[in-house]
TIMARMI-545467 format. One record per residue (C-alpha): residue number from 0; residue in three letters; x, y, z. Coordinates in pm, 1 decimal, padded with zeros to 6 digits, always signed. Each point is the difference from the previous one (the first is absolute). Layout:
# TIMARMI-545467
  seq  type         X         Y         Z
  NUM   ALA         X         Y         Z
...
***
This chain:
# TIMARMI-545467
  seq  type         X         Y         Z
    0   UNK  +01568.8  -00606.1  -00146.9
    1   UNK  +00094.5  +00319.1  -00155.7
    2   UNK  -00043.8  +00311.0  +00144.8
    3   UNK  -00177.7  +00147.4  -00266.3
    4   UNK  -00251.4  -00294.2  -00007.1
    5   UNK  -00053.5  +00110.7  +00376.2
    6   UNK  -00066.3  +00356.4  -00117.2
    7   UNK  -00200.6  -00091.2  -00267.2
    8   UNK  -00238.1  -00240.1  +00239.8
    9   UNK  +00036.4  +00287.6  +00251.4
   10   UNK  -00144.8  +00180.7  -00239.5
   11   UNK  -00300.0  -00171.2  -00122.8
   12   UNK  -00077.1  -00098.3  +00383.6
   13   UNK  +00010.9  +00388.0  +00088.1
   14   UNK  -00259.9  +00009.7  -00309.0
   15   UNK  -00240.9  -00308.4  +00109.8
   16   UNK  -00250.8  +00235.7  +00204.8
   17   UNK  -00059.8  +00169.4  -00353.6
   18   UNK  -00026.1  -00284.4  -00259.0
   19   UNK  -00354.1  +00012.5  -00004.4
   20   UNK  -00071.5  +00324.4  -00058.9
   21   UNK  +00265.9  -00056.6  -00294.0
   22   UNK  -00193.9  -00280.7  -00111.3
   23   UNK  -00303.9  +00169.5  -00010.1
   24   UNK  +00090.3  +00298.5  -00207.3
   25   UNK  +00138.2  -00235.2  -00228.1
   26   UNK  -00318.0  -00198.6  -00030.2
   27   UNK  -00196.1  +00322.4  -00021.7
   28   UNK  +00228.7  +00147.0  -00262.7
   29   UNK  +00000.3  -00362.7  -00205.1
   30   UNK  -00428.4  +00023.8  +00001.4
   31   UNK  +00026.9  +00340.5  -00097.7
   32   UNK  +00257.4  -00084.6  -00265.1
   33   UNK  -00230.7  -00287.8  -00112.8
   34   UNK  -00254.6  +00218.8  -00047.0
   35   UNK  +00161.0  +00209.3  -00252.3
   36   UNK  +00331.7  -00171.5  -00106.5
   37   UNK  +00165.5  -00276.2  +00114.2
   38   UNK  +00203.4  -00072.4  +00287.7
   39   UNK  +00415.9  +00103.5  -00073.9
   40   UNK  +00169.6  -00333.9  +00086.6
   41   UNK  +00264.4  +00195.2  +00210.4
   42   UNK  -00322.7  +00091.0  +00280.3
   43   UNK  -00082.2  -00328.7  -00019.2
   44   UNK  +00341.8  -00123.7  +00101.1
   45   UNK  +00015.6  +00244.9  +00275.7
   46   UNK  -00349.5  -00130.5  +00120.7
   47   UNK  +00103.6  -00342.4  +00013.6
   48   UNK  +00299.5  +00103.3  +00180.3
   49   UNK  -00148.3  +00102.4  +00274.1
   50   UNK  -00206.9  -00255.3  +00020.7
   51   UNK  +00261.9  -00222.5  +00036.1
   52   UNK  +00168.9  +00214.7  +00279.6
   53   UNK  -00290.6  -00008.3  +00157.5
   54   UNK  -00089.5  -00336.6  +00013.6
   55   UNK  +00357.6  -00121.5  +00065.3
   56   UNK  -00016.1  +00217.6  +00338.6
   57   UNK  -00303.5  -00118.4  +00104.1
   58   UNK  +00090.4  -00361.2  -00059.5
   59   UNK  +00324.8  +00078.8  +00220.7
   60   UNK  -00202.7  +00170.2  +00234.9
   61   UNK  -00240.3  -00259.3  +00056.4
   62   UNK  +00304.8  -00243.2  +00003.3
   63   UNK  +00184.5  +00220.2  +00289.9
   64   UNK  +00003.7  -00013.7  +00387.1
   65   UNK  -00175.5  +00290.2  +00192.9
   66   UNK  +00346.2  +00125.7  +00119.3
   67   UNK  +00113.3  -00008.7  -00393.0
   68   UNK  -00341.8  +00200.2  -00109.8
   69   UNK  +00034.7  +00234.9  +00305.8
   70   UNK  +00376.2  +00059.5  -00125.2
   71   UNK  -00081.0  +00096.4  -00349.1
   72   UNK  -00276.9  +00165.4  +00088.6
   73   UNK  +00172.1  +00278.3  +00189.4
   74   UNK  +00279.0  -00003.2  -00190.3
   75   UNK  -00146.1  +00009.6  -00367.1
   76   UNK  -00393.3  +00047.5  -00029.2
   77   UNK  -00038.0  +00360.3  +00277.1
   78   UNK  +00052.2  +00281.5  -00156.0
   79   UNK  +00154.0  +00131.5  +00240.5
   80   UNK  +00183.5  -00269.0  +00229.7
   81   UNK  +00008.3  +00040.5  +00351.8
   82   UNK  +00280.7  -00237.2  +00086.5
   83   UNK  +00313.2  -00158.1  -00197.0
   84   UNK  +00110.2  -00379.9  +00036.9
   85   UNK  +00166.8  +00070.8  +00327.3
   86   UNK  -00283.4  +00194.9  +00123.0
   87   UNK  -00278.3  -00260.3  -00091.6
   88   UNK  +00258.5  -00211.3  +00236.8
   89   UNK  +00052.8  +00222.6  +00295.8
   90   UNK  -00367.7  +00076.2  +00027.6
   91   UNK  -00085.1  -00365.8  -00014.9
   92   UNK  -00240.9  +00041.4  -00273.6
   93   UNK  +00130.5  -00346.9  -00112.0
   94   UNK  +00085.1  -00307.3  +00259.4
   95   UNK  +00370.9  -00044.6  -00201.0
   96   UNK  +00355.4  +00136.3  +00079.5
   97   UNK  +00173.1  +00225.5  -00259.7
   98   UNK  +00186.8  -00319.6  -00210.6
   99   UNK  -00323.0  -00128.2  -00085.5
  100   UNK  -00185.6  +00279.7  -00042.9
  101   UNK  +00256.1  +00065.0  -00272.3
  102   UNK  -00065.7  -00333.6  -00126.8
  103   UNK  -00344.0  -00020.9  +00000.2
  104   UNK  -00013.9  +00377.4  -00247.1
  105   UNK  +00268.9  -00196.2  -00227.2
  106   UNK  -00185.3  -00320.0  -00042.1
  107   UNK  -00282.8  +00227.5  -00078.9
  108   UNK  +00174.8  +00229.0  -00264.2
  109   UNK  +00160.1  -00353.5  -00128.7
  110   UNK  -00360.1  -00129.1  -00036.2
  111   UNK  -00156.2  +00280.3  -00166.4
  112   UNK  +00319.7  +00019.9  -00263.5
  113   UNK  -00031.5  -00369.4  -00116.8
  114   UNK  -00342.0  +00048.8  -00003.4
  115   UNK  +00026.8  +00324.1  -00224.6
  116   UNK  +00289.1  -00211.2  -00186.8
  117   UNK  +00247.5  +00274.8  +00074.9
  118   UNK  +00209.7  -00232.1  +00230.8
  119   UNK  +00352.3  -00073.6  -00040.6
  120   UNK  +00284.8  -00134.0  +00165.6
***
């Protein structure tokens, strides 16, 4: 996979924790535009954008193992993360070595791409 396809999922994983709060100023800004014009078909894109991120982490999420969720949640969803890969390793906050540690993030980033469609070879 390309490293900019990495970024780019990098990048809408950093932005999961805020998708809904995206989604719902979208949704409040479509009823308001309702109310006095109509919705521009550009928001509307961008709304069911997110959705889409959203739901296509979730699904991967649910699909994950507990080391895997633990992994990308320390990495991608804090704010502020405490630990890198390494660390999550060293401290044992997963039960894997470093190898698949490694693996398990890539399968995840792999999953969310060809979810998002964005994956290539």
């Amino acid at each position: 996979m390309k490293k900019s396809t990495v970024r780019k999922v990098e990048d809408i994983l950093r932005d999961y924790p805020k998708i809904d709060r995206y989604i719902e100023k979208l949704e409040q800004k479509a009823r308001y535009a309702a109310e006095t014009t109509t919705i521009t078909i550009d928001e509307n894109k961008a709304l069911n954008a997110f959705k889409k991120q959203r739901d296509v982490i979730d699904d991967c999420l649910n699909e994950c193992s507990k080391d895997t969720e633990k992994i990308i949640k320390e990495l991608y969803f804090k704010r502020y993360p405490q630990f890198t890969l390494n660390g999550i390793v060293e401290n044992h906050i997963v039960s894997v070595g470093h190898n698949k540690a490694y693996q398990l993030r890539n399968n995840f980033i792999e999953d969310v791409a060809k979810g998002m469609g964005l994956y290539d070879l």
